[in-house]
C-alpha positions as CSV (number, residue, x, y, z in Angstrom):
1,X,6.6,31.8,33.8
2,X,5.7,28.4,31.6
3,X,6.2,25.5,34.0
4,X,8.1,23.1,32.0
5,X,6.9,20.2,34.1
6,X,3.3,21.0,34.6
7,X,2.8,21.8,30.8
8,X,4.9,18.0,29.7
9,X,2.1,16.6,32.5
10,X,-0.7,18.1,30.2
11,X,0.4,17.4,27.0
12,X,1.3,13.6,28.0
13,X,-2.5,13.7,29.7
14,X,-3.8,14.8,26.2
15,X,-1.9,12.2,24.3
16,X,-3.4,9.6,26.2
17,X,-7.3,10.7,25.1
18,X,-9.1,8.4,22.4
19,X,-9.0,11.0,20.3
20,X,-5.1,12.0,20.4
21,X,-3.3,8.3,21.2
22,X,-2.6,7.4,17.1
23,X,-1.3,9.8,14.8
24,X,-3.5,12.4,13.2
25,X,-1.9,11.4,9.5
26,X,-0.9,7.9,9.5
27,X,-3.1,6.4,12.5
28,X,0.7,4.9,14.3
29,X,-0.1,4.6,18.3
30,X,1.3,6.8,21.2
31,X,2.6,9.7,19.5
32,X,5.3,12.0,20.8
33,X,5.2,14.9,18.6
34,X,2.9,17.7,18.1
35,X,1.9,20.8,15.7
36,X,1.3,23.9,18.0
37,X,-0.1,25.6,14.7
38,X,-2.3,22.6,13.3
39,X,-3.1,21.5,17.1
40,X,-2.7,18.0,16.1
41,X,-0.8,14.9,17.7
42,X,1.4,13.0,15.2
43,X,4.4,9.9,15.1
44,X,7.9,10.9,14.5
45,X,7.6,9.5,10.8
46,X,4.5,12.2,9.6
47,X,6.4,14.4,12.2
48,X,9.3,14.6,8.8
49,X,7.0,16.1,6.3
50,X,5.2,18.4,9.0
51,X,8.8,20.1,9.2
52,X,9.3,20.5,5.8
53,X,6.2,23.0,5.7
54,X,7.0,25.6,8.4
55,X,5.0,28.0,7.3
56,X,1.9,25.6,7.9
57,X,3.3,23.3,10.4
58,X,5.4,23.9,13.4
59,X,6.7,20.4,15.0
60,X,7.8,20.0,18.7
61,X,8.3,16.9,20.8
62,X,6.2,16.6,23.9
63,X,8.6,15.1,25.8
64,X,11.4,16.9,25.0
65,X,10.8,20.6,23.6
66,X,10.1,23.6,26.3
67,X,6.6,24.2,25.6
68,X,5.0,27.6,26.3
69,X,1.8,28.0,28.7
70,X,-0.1,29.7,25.2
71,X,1.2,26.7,23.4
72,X,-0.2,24.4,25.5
73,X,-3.4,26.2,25.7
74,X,-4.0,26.0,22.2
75,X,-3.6,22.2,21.8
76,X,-6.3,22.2,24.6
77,X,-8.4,23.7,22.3
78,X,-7.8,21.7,19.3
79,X,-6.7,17.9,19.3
80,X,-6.6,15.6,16.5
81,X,-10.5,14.8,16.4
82,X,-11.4,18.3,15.7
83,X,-8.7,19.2,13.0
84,X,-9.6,15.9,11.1
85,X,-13.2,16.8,11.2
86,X,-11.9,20.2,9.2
87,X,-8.6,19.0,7.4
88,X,-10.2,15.4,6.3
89,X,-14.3,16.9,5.5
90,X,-14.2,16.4,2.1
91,X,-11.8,12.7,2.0
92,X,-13.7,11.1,-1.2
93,X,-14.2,7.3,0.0
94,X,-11.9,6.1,-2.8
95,X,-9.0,8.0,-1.6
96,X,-6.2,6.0,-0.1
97,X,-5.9,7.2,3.4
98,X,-2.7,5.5,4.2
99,X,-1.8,3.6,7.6
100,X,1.7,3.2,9.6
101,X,3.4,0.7,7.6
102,X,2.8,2.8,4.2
103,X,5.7,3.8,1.9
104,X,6.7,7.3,2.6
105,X,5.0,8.8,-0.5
106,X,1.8,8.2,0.6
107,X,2.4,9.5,4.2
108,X,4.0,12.5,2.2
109,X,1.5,13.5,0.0
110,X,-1.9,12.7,2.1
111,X,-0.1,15.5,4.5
112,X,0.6,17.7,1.6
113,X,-2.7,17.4,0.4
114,X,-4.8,17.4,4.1
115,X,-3.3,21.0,5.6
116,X,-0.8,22.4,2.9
117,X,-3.3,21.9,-0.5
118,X,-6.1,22.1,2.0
119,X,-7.9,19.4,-0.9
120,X,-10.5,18.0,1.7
121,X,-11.5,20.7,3.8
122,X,-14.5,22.1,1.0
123,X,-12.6,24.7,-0.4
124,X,-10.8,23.6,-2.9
125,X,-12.7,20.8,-4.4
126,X,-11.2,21.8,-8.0
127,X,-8.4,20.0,-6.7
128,X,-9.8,16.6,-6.9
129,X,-10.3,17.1,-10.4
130,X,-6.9,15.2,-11.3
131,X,-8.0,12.1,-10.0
132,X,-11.8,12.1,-9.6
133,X,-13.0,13.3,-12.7
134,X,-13.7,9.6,-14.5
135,X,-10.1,10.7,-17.3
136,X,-6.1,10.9,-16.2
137,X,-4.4,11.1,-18.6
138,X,-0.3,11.2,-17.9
139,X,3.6,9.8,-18.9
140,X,5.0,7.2,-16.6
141,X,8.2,5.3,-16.8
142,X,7.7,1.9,-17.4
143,X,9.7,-0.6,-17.1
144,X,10.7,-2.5,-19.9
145,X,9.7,-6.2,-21.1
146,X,13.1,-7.6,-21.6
147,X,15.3,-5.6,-19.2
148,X,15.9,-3.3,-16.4
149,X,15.6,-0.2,-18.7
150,X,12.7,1.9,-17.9
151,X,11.0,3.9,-20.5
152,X,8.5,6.8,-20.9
153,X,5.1,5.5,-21.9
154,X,1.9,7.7,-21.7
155,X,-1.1,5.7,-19.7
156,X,-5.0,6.6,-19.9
157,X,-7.7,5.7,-17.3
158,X,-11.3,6.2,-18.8
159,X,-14.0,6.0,-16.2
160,X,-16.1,5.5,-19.6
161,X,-15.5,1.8,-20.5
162,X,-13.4,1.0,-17.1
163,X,-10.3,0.6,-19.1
164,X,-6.4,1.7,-18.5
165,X,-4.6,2.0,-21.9
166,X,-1.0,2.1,-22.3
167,X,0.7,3.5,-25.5
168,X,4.1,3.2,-26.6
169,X,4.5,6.4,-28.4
170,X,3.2,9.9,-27.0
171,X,1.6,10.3,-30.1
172,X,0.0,6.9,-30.7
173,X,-3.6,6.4,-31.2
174,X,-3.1,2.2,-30.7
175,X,-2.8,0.7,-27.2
176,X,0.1,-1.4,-26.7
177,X,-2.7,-2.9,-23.6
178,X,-6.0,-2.2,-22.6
179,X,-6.2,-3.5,-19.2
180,X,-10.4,-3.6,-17.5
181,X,-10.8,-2.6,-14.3
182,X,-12.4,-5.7,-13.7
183,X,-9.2,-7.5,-12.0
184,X,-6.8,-4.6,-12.1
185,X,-4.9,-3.8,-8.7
186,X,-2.4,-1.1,-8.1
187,X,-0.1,-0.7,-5.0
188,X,3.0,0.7,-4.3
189,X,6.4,-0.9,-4.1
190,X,9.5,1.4,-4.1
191,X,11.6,-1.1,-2.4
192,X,11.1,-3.6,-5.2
193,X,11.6,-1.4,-8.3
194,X,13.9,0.9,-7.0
195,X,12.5,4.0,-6.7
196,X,10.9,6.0,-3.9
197,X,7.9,6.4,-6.1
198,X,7.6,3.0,-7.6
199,X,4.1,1.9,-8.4
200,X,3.1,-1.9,-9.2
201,X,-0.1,-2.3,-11.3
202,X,-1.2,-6.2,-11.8
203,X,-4.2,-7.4,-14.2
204,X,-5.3,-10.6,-15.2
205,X,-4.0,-11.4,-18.6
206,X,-5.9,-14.9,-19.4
207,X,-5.2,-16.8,-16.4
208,X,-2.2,-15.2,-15.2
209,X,-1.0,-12.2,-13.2
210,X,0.7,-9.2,-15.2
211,X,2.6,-7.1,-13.8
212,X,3.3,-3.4,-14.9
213,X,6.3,-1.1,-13.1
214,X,6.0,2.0,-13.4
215,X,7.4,5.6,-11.3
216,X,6.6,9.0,-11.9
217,X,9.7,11.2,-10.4
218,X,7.0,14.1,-9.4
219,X,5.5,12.8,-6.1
220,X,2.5,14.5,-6.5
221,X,1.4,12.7,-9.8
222,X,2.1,8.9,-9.1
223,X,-0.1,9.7,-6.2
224,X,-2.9,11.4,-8.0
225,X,-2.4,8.7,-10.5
226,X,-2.8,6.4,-7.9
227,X,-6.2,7.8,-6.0
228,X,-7.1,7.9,-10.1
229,X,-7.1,4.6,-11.1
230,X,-8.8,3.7,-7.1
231,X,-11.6,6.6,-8.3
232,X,-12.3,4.4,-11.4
233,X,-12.2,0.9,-9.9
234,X,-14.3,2.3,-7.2
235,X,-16.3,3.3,-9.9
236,X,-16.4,-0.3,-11.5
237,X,-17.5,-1.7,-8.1
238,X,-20.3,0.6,-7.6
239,X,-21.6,-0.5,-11.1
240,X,-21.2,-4.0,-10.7
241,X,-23.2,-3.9,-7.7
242,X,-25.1,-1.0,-7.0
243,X,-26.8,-2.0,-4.1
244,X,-23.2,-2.2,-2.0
245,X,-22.7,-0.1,0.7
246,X,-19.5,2.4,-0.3
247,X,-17.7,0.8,3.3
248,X,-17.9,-2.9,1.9
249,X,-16.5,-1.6,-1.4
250,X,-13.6,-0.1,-0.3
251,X,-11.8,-2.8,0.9
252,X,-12.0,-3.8,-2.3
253,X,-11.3,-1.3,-4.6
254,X,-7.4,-2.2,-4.9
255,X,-5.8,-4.7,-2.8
256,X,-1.9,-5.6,-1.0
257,X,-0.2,-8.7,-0.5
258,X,-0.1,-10.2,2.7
259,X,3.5,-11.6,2.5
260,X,5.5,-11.8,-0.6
261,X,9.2,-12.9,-1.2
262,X,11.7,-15.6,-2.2
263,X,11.5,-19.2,-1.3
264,X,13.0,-22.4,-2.9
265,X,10.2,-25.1,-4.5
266,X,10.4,-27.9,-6.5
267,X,8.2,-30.2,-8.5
268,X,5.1,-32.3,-8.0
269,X,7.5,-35.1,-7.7
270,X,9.9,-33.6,-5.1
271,X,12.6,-35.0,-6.7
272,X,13.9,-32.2,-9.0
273,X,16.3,-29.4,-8.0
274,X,14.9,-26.4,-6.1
275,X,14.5,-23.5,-7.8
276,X,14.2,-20.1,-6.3
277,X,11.2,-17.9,-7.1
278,X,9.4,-14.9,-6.0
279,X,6.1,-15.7,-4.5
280,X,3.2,-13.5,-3.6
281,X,0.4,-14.7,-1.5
282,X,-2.9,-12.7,-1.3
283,X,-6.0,-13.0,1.2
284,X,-8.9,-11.2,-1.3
285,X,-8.5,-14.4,-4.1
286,X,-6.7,-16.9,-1.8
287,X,-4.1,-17.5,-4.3
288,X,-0.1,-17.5,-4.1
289,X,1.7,-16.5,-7.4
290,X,5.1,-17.2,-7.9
291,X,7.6,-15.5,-10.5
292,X,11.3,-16.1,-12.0
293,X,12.0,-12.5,-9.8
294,X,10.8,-10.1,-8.0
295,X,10.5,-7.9,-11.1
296,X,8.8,-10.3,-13.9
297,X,6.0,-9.4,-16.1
298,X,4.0,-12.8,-16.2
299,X,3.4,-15.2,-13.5
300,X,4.9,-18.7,-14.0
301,X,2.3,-20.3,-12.1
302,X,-0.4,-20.1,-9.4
303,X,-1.1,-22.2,-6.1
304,X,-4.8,-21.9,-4.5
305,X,-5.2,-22.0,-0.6
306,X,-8.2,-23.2,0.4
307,X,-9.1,-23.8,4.2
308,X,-8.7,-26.2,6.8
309,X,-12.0,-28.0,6.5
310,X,-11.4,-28.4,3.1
311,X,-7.9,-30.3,3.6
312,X,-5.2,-28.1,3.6
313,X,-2.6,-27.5,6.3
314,X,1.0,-26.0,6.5
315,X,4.1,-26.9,8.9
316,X,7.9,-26.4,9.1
317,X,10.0,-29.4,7.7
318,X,13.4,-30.3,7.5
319,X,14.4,-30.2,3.9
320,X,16.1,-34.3,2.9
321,X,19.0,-34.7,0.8
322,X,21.2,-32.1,-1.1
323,X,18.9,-30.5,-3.8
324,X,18.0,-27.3,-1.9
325,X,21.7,-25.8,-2.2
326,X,22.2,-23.5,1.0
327,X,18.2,-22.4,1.9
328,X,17.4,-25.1,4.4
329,X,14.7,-23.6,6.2
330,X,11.7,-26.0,4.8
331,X,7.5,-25.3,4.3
332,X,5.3,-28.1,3.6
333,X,2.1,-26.9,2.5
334,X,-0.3,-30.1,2.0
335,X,-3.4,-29.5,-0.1
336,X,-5.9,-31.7,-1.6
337,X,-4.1,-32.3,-4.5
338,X,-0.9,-32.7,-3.9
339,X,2.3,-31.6,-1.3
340,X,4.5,-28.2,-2.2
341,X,7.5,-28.3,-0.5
342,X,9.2,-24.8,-0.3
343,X,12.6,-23.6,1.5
344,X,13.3,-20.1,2.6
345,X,16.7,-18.1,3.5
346,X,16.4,-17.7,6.9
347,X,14.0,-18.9,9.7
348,X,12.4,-15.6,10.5
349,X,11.2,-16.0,6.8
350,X,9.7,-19.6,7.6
351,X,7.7,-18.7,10.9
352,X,6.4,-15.4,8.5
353,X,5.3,-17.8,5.6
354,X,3.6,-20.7,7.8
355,X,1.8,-17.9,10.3
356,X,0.7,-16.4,6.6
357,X,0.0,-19.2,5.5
358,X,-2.7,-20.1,8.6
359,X,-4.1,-17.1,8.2
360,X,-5.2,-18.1,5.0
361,X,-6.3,-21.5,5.6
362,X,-8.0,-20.5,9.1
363,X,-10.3,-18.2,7.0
C-alpha cells in the first residue's frame, strides 16, 4: 500500500537536488510538477504542453496527485539531469533554448521538439535539416508598409552570402530587401503584433532600425524559421571571427530588448509639446530607439547611453507646466550633450525605465 505521505516527502526531497530545483524545459525555479514517464521535474507553465502529448508525457503534481510507490521509484531513477543528457545530446549551439519569461511558442515547440520529435537525442538529426542546412526557404505574413493589413510574402535565408531576401510575389525573382546578417536581429513579440506567433525581425537600413512583422500560423515553422535565421547569423559570427569560442558567440547571435514601451519626450529645447513614442532600449549597442508606435517600420530617431564616467546619469523629475497632457510621471536622462526629458503612464513604468536605464550607464 503507497504511502501518500512518505512518497510527497521523497518527491519534495528530489525537487530540492541541484539537478531537479528549475524546470527541465524552461529552467523556472522550484517546480511542482512531474512526468512519471519522462522522469523529469518541470513548472506549471511547460507542465501545459507536457499534457497535451499523453502518449509521451504523463503530468502529476507533487504536491497534490496520489503518487504510486513504482512511480516514485522511477523518478528515483531518472531526474532532470539524466533525461537532458539524452533528450538535449544533440541541442546545436545556435538553437534557442528558451528561459521562464519566453513567449509560449518557444516553450511549446522546444518541448515538442526535445521528447515528442526526439530532434536532439542523435536519432533524428534529418530533422535539423529545416533550419541548419545554410537555405530556408518559406511564406510568412508580413505586415504591411502603410497599414495594419498583413500580407503573404515568401522570405529566403542563404547561409551563402549571409543574406535574408524578401519577395513580394511567390514567383518573383527580385527582392523587394536584401537584409545582411551583419546587424540583423530576430525576436519574438506576439503581444505586440497580435499574434501568438508573432516574430519581429530588425536590420540596419543606413543609420536606422527597420523593423519587419511577420507570423507564420503553423507553430512549428516560425520556430524553425527562427532557429534558421540564428543557424545563419551564427554562421556570420563564426566567420567574422573565427578564432571565437562558440559560448562568447552565442550571446550574440540575436539579441532582446531590455525594456521597451511608451513614454512622453520632447525637444532639445524642452519647450515643445510632448509627444508620445515607442521606445526600445538595448544593452548589446547601448542605444535607445524610439518610434511613432509600437508597430512602425523605421525608427524616428536614436539616443546613445554611454556610462557614468563618461557623464551621463538618470533620475525621476517632476514634469513643470502643462505640455505633458495626463503622463506626469517624469525621467531626466542627462548626457553629455544635452538633457531628454521623458514622461511615462504610470510610476511602475518610471522606476522600470530609470533602474533600466542604470543598468546601462553602470556598465
Amino acid at each position: 500500500m503507497a504511502s501518500p505521505e512518505r512518497n510527497k516527502k521523497i518527491l519534495l526531497d528530489m525537487v530540492k537536488q541541484p539537478s531537479n530545483d528549475h524546470c527541465a524545459d524552461c529552467g523556472a525555479p522550484e517546480p511542482d510538477w512531474a512526468s512519471y514517464k519522462l522522469g523529469v521535474f518541470v513548472c506549471v507553465n511547460c507542465s501545459g504542453t507536457h499534457r497535451d502529448l499523453p502518449a509521451i508525457s504523463q503530468i502529476k503534481s507533487i504536491r497534490l496527485d496520489f503518487w504510486d510507490d513504482f512511480l516514485v521509484e522511477f523518478m528515483k531513477t531518472r531526474g532532470n539531469a539524466a533525461a537532458n543528457a539524452f533528450y538535449e545530446k544533440c541541442v546545436p549551439p545556435f538553437y534557442y533554448r528558451p528561459q521562464e519569461k519566453d513567449c509560449v511558442v518557444l516553450k511549446d515547440q522546444w518541448i515538442r521538439a526535445k521528447y515528442e520529435r526526439r530532434e536532439f537525442t542523435g536519432e533524428n538529426n534529418s530533422l535539423q535539416q529545416v533550419y541548419s542546412s545554410g537555405l530556408y526557404e518559406g511564406i510568412l505574413w508580413k505586415k504591411g508598409k502603410d497599414n495594419k493589413q498583413f500580407l503573404k510574402r515568401r522570405f529566403l535565408l542563404s547561409e551563402t552570402d549571409f543574406t535574408l531576401r524578401y519577395f513580394t510575389k511567390e514567383d518573383s525573382k527580385k527582392p523587394k530587401a536584401v537584409i545582411s546578417m551583419k546587424d540583423l536581429n530576430a525576436v519574438f513579440q506576439p503581444e505586440k503584433i497580435g499574434h501568438a506567433h508573432g516574430l519581429q525581425i530588425s536590420y540596419l537600413e543606413g543609420e536606422r532600425t527597420r523593423n519587419l512583422f511577420v507570423y507564420h500560423d503553423n507553430s512549428q515553422e516560425i520556430v524553425s524559421c527562427f532557429n534558421a535565421i540564428r543557424a545563419t547569423r551564427f554562421a556570420y559570427l563564426k566567420k567574422v571571427d573565427p578564432n571565437a569560442r562558440e559560448c562568447d558567440l552565442v550571446p550574440l547571435i540575436t539579441r532582446s530588448s531590455i525594456k521597451e514601451g511608451y513614454m512622453e519626450k520632447t525637444g532639445p529645447a524642452q519647450w515643445e509639446t510632448f509627444k508620445k513614442r515607442w521606445f526600445v532600449l538595448n544593452l548589446t549597442d547601448r542605444k535607445m530607439s524610439y518610434f511613432k508606435t509600437s508597430l512602425d517600420a523605421l525608427e524616428l530617431g536614436a539616443v546613445f547611453i554611454g556610462t557614468e564616467v563618461h557623464g551621463y546619469s538618470v533620475r525621476e523629475v517632476q514634469p513643470k507646466g502643462n505640455r505633458s497632457g495626463r503622463w506626469r510621471f517624469g525621467v531626466t536622462l542627462e548626457t553629455p550633450d544635452r538633457q531628454f526629458v521623458f514622461l511615462c503612464d504610470q510610476e511602475q513604468d518610471q522606476r522600470e525605465w530609470i533602474e533600466a536605464f542604470k543598468l546601462h550607464i553602470k556598465h
